[in-house]
N, C-alpha and C positions, 0 to 999 in steps of 0.2 A: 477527652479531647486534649492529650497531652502533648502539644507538637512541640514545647520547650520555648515557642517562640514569646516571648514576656507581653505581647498584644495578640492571643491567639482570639479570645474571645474578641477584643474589637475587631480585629480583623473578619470574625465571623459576622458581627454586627454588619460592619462595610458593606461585605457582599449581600447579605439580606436585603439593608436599605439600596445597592447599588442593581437589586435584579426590581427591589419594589421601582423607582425611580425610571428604570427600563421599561417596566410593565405602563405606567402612569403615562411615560413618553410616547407611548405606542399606542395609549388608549387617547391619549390627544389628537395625535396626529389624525386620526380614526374619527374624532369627533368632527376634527376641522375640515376633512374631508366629505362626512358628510353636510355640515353647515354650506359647503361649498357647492355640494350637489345639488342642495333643497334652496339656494339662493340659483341657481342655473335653472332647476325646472320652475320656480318664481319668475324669473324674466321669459323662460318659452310663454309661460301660459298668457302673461300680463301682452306678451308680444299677440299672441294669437286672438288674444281679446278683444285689441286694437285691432286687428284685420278681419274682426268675423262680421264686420256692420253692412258690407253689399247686397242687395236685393235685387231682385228683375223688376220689382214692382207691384207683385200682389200677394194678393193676403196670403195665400200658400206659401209664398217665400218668405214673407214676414215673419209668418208663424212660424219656419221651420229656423231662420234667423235667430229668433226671439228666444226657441229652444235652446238650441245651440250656444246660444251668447248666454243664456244662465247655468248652462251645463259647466262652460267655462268661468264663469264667474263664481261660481258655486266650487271647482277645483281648483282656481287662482287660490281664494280662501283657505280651502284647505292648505296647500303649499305655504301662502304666506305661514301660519300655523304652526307647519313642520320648520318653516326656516327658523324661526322662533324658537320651537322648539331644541330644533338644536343647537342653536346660538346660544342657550341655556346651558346645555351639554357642555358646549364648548366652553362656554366661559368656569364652570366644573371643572372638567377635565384639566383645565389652565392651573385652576389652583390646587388641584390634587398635584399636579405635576411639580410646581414649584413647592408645596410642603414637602413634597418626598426630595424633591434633590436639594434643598434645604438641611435637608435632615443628613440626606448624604454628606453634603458637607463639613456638616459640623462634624461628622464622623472621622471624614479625612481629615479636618483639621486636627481635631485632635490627637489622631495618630502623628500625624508629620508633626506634630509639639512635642507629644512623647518619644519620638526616634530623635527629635534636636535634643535633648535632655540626657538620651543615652549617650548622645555622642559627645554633647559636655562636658559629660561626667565619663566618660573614656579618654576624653582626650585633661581632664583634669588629673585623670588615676597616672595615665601616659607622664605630664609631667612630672608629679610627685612621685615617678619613679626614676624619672634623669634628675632629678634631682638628690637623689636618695645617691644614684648612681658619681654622679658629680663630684657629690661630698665625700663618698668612701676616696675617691680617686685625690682628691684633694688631700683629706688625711693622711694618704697612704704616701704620698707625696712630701706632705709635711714631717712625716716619721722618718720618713730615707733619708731629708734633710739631715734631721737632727742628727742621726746616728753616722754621718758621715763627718771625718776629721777638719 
């Protein structure tokens, strides 16, 4: 993996952490999507719960009432469960997320610290070379002096 470039391997690094951090981002958004769904079918059911109490008044409707109202109370449960659930997931996915692009981070930082370094030390070489340059011209300057009448 010889591309010349003096950060090939962090650069390799970068993009690994930068496709993990994509992956982590996208299993979040994923999560909170479903947290989002299982708090939506938590309020249908909770809602249907609240409107299944009407009866005509006898025992037959009672009974079929009384069914129906633990049928649902019985799947609110479950729901609450899964909201749970994945509010769990979610709160997971959240910190996976933020260790990976954490990590990215430090990644690109310290790439952009080691490209400020080469370029200090370019632009350090650059001046000790007008200066180098500077001096011969001065010298050269000061010799044609002297050897002039």
């Amino acid at each position: 993996m010889s591309t010349g470039h003096p950060d090939a391997g962090m650069l390799a690094v970068a993009r690994v952490r930068g496709v993990r951090e994509q992956d982590s981002r996208l299993g979040l958004r994923r999560a909170l999507t479903e947290e989002q769904e299982a708090g939506h079918r938590v309020a249908l059911l909770e809602e249907r719960l609240a409107r299944s109490t009407k009866t005509d008044g006898s025992v037959a409707s009672y009974l079929a009432v009384r069914a129906s109202h633990q049928a649902l109370a019985a799947d609110a449960a479950r729901a609450r469960e899964a909201l749970l659930s994945a509010g769990t997931v979610a709160v997971t996915a959240r910190d996976h997320w933020q260790r990976d692009k954490t990590r990215l981070s430090a990644v690109e930082l310290l790439l952009e610290r080691r490209a400020e370094r080469r370029r200090e030390e370019r632009l350090r070489r650059e001046a000790g070379e007008l200066d180098d340059v500077v001096a011969g011209r001065w010298l050269r300057a000061r010799r044609e002096e002297g050897e002039r009448p």
